[in-house]
Each structure stands twice: as structure tokens, then as C-alpha cells.
C-alpha positions, 0 to 999 in steps of 0.5 A: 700442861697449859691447855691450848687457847681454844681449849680453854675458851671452850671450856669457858664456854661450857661454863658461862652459858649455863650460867647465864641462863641460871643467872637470867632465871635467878633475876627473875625470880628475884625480881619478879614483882618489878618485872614488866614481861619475861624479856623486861626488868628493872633490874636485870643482873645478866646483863653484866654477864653479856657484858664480861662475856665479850669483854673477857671472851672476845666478841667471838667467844662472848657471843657465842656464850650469850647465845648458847645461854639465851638459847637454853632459855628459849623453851621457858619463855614457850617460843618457837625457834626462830623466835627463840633464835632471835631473842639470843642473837639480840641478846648476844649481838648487843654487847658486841655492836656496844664494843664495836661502838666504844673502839669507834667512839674512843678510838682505842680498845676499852681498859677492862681495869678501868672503872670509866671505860666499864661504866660508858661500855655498859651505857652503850650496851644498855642501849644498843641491847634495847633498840635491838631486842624491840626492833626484833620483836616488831618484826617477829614478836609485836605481842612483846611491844606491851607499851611505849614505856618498856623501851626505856625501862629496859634500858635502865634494868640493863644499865642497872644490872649491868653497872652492879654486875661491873661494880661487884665484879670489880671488887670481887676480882680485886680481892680473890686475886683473879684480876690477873686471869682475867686480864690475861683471858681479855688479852688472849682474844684473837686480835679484831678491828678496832 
């Protein structure tokens, strides 16, 4: 018996977003003495998760797993809810707009086989990812803005960990053989404006 498609989503939900929220606390400790904040590092591997997320997911499934996973951090970073709501929906809503944002530029969909397409979409949501995490902590957060410097750092851990993540991913599915499933995952996405 095949579960439904909505079934299936939802049990990778339940997978995906306490995996990032051990992978996020993984990279911290990992990376702990080359991290400027809580939020800030110049290596941060969970961003390739957000990426895969909304690649594989889809946009709708992919946030939510984000947000749902960047919400079980909330409490380790000693936020109050809608701080800790708006720091997961910054961290959801980047790989999203960056999606958005590459079917716009490229006027396609993006190729999840395809090496180049996975390296501009982790270029465009290292970007976005940062312009919308700094514009939310000057509305909410400003202790979060510690110096001009960490825009920028941010977006080269998030580019770091998330061209990594793409590169190791890739081969690994290649080599288990899972390429396939994930592809399929990728295509079963309820069909979305370009």
C-alpha cells in the first residue's frame, strides 16, 4: 500500500524539522569558535537543509518544515514568541523568495540534477536569507545588528554550508541510489507559478 501524497509529506515533515534543529544545533557546536552570534556563522551547514527542503518539499511543505524546525530552536536562543516567530519565518520564507526568484530570472523551473542550477539557487538564498533575517532583527531584535561586518559573513556561512550541503548531498544520493526518490519527491509538488 503507497501512502497518499499528503501522507507522505507529512511524515517528512516529522522528519525534516527536527532535523534541522539538531543539525542547526550540531553547527553550533561545531562551529562555535568561528561564530559571530547565535543566529551568525561562517559555516552554517542547515542552510543547505532549507534549501533541499523547498526543493524537495516544495515551497509549501519546505516552509513549513523550516519553520516548525526553527521553531523548536526558539527556546535556546531565550526569545520571546514573536521573536522566535519571526526568526523561523525569516528562516523559512528565504529559500522560498530565492526559489520564487530563480524561476523568474531563469524562466524555468530549477533542475535539482543539475549542478549549476543548485549552486545560483544557493547563491540567491544566501542572499535573500540574510537581507530578510537583518531586516527582521531591526524591526524586532536590533541587539541582533552587533556590526556592519555580519551581513556579509552571513552570507558567506550560508553560501558555504549550503554549496557543502549541495555538493555532499549530490553525491551521496548518486551513490545510495536515492537520486530517484528524490526526484520523484521534487516532481510531486502540487504545481506553482513559475
Amino acid at each position: 500500500m503507497r501512502l497518499g501524497l499528503y501522507q507522505e509529506k507529512i511524515i517528512w515533515l516529522a522528519l525534516c524539522a527536527p532535523l534541522f534543529a539538531a543539525t542547526h544545533l550540531a553547527n553550533a557546536w561545531l562551529f562555535d569558535h568561528i561564530s559571530v552570534s547565535n543566529h551568525i556563522n561562517w559555516i552554517y551547514l542547515p542552510a543547505f537543509l532549507r534549501v533541499a527542503y523547498v526543493l524537495i518539499l516544495g515551497p509549501v511543505w519546505g516552509f513549513t518544515a523550516i519553520f516548525v524546525g526553527s521553531s523548536l530552536l526558539g527556546a535556546s536562543f531565550n526569545e520571546n514568541l514573536l521573536q522566535a516567530s519571526l526568526n523561523a519565518g525569516a528562516s523559512a520564507i528565504g529559500p522560498v523568495l530565492a526559489l520564487v526568484l530563480f524561476r523568474l530570472l531563469k524562466e524555468r523551473s530549477l533542475r535539482i540534477a543539475q549542478p549549476s542550477d543548485l549552486m545560483q539557487m544557493c547563491l540567491l538564498y544566501a542572499l535573500i536569507n540574510a537581507v530578510v533575517h537583518h531586516f527582521c532583527w531591526a524591526y524586532q531584535q536590533p541587539e541582533q545588528l552587533l556590526s556592519v561586518s555580519q551581513l556579509p559573513i552571513m552570507v558567506i556561512g550560508d553560501l558555504a554550508g549550503a554549496l557543502l550541503g549541495a555538493f555532499l548531498f549530490t553525491f551521496l544520493m548518486r551513490r545510495s541510489g536515492l537520486y530517484p526518490l528524490i526526484e520523484r519527491l521534487s516532481k510531486d509538488k502540487p504545481a506553482s507559478p513559475p
